[in-house]
C-alpha positions as CSV (number, residue, x, y, z in Angstrom):
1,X,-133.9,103.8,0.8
2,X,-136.5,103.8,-2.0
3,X,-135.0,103.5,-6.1
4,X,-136.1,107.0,-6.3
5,X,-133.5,108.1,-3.0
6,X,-130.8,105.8,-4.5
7,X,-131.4,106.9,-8.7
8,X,-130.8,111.3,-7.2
9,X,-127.7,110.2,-4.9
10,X,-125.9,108.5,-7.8
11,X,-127.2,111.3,-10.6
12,X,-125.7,114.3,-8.5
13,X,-123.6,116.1,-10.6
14,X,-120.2,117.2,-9.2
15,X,-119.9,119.9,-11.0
16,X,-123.0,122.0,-9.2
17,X,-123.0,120.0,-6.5
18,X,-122.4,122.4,-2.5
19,X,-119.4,120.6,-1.5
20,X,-120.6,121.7,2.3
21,X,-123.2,119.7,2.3
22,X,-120.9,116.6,1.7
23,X,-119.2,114.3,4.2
24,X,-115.1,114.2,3.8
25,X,-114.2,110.3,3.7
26,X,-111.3,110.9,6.2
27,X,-114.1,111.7,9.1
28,X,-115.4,108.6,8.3
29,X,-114.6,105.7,11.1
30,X,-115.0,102.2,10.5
31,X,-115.4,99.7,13.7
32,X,-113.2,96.7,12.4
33,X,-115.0,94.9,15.2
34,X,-118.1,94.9,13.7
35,X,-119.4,92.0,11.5
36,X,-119.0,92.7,7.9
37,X,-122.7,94.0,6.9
38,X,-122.3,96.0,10.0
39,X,-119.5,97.8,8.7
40,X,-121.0,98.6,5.0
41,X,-123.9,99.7,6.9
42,X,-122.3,101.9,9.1
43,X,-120.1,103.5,6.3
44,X,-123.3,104.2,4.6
45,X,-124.9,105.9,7.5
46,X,-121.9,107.9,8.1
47,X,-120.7,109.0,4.3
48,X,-124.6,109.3,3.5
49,X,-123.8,109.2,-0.1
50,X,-121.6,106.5,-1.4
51,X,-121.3,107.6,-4.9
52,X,-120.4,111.7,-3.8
53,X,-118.5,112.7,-1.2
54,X,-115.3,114.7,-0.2
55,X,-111.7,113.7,0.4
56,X,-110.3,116.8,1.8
57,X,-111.2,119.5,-0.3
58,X,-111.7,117.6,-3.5
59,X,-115.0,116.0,-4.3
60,X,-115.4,112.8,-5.5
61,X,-117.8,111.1,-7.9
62,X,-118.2,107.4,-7.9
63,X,-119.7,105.1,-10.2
64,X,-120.2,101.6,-10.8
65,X,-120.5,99.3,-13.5
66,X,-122.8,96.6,-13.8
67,X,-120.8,93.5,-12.8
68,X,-120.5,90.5,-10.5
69,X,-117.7,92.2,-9.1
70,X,-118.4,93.0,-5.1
71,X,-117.7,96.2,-3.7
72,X,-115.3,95.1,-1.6
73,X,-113.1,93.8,-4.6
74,X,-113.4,96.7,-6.7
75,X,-112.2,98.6,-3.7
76,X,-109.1,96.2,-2.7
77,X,-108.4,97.4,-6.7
78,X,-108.4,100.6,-6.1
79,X,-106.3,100.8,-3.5
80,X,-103.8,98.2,-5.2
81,X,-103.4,100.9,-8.2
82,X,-102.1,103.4,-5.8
């Protein structure tokens, strides 16, 4: 994926975006079994855009800061808080 692919997948706006042409979270599978770059690359190839996507019929906007933090630790977060 080139900067120019990544930059328009994190800039799409929620707010125009066609939630049909998004991929709802819950359809997403992940194979436990796989080693662990496996997996985030799988869950990318599946969700096709990490930073927009649909949980049921809400869509979701994710963003990032610019930290040390991994992705898998800002997720275990995220699920602590709820």
């Amino acid at each position: 994926m080139s900067n120019v692919d990544l930059e328009a997948i994190q800039n799409i706006d929620v707010r125009t975006v066609d939630p049909s042409t998004l991929v709802d979270i819950t359809d997403v599978k992940i194979d436990v079994t796989l080693p662990k770059n496996e997996r985030i690359l799988d869950f990318i190839r599946q969700i096709k855009n990490p930073y927009c996507y649909k949980c049921g019929k809400t869509v979701v906007k994710t963003t990032f800061s610019n930290t040390e933090r991994t992705l898998e630790e800002i997720f275990k977060n995220i699920i602590a808080d709820t």
